[in-house]
N, C-alpha and C positions, 0 to 999 in steps of 0.2 A: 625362709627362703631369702637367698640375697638378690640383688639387683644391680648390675652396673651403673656407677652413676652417671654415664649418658642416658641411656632407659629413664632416670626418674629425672634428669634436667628435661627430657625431651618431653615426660606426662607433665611436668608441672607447665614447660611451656604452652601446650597444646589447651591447658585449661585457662592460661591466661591470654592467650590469642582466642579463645573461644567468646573469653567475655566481654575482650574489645570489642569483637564483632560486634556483640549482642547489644553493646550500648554504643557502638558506632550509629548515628545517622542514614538507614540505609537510602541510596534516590527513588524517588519516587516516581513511577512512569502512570501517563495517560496510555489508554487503551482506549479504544471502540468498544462498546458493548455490542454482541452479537446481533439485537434486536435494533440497532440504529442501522448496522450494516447491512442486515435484511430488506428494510424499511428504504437506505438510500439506492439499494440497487435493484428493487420492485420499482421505486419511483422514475429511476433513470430508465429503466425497458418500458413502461409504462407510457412516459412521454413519448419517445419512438413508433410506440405502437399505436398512440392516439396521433403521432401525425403518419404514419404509413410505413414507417423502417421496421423490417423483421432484424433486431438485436441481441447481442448477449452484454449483459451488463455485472460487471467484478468487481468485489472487493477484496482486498488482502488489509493485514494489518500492517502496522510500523515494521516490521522488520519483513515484510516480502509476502507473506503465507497466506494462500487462498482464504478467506472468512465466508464468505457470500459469494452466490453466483444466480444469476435467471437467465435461464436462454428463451429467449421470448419463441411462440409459435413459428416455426417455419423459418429461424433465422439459420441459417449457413453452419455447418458445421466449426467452418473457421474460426468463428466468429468465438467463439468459447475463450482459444486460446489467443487469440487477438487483444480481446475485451482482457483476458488475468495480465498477460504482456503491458499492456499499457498501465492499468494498474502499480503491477509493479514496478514498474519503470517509475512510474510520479512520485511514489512513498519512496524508493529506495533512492533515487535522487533530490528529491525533494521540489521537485519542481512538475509546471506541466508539462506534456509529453511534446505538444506543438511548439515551446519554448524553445525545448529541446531539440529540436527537428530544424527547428531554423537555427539557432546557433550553428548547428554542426553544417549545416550548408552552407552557412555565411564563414566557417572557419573550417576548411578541412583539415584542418591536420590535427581538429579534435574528432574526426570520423571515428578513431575508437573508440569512442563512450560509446556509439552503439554497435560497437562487438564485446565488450567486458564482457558480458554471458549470455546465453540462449533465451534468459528472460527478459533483454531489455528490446524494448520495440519503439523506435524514435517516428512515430507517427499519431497527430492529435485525437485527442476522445481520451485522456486521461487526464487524471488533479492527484494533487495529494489531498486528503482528508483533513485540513484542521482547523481545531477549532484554537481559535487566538494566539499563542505560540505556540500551542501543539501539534504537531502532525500526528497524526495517529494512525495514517495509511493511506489507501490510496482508490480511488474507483476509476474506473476502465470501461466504455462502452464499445463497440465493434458491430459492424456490420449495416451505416446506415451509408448512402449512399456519395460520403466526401466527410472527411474528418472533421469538419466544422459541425456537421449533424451530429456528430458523435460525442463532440463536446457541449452542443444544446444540450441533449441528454444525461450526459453526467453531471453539467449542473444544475439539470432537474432531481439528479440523486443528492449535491450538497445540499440546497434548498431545503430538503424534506429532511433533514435532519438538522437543521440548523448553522451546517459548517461554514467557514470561511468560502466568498467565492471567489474564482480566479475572474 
């Protein structure tokens, strides 16, 4: 059987791009382990509930995605998607959600960072997750009674797993 010789330029290339890859350096990402995530977001509803706030407390990973969630006893329905919103907002920014909430008041005409998309919520009680230059994601708490409450509480969730605090 014969073969065009684009066909077999294109197989020999395809094997020799294959092996670049393979001995290219690929980067190396930090992740959250599911069990730190669980751990920091029992500890952040935990504190809330041990001082009197019915909360929901989130984690997502580095790039935006639900990981963990606890909605504590009797906390507000809201409070679910509030708690992932903020969250998200801190990993996907990379900053805290309060930070962000004052910049954009103190500068409106960066008010659209918080319309980019349905998930970012420019209101405190979120961080990002990291530990020494890694961010690794983000925790969200909702529903205590003024966003400072909510940020006690989420930095009861970094504590408990050792992360960086804001």
């Amino acid at each position: 059987m014969r073969y065009p010789i684009g066909v077999i330029a294109a197989a020999a290339l395809g094997a020799v791009s294959a092996a670049a890859v393979a001995d290219a350096e690929l980067p190396r990402v930090a992740v959250l382990p599911l069990d730190l995530a669980v751990k920091a977001a029992t500890a952040a509803e935990g504190q809330c509930a041990s001082d009197g706030y019915r909360v929901s407390a989130s984690i997502v990973d580095r790039g935006g995605v639900l990981q963990a969630m606890v909605r504590g006893d009797g906390a507000g329905p809201h409070t679910v998607d509030s708690s992932r919103r903020k969250a998200y907002t801190a990993a996907s920014l990379r900053q805290p959600t309060r930070k962000l909430a004052v910049m954009v008041a103190n500068q409106p005409e960066l008010a659209g960072v918080g319309r980019m998309n349905d998930s970012i919520l420019l209101l405190g009680g979120g961080f990002p997750i990291r530990f020494k230059e890694d961010i690794v994601g983000g925790i969200g708490v909702g529903g205590a009674p003024g966003d400072t409450l909510d940020e006690a509480c989420a930095r009861a969730g970094l504590k408990a797993i050792g992360a960086d605090l804001f």
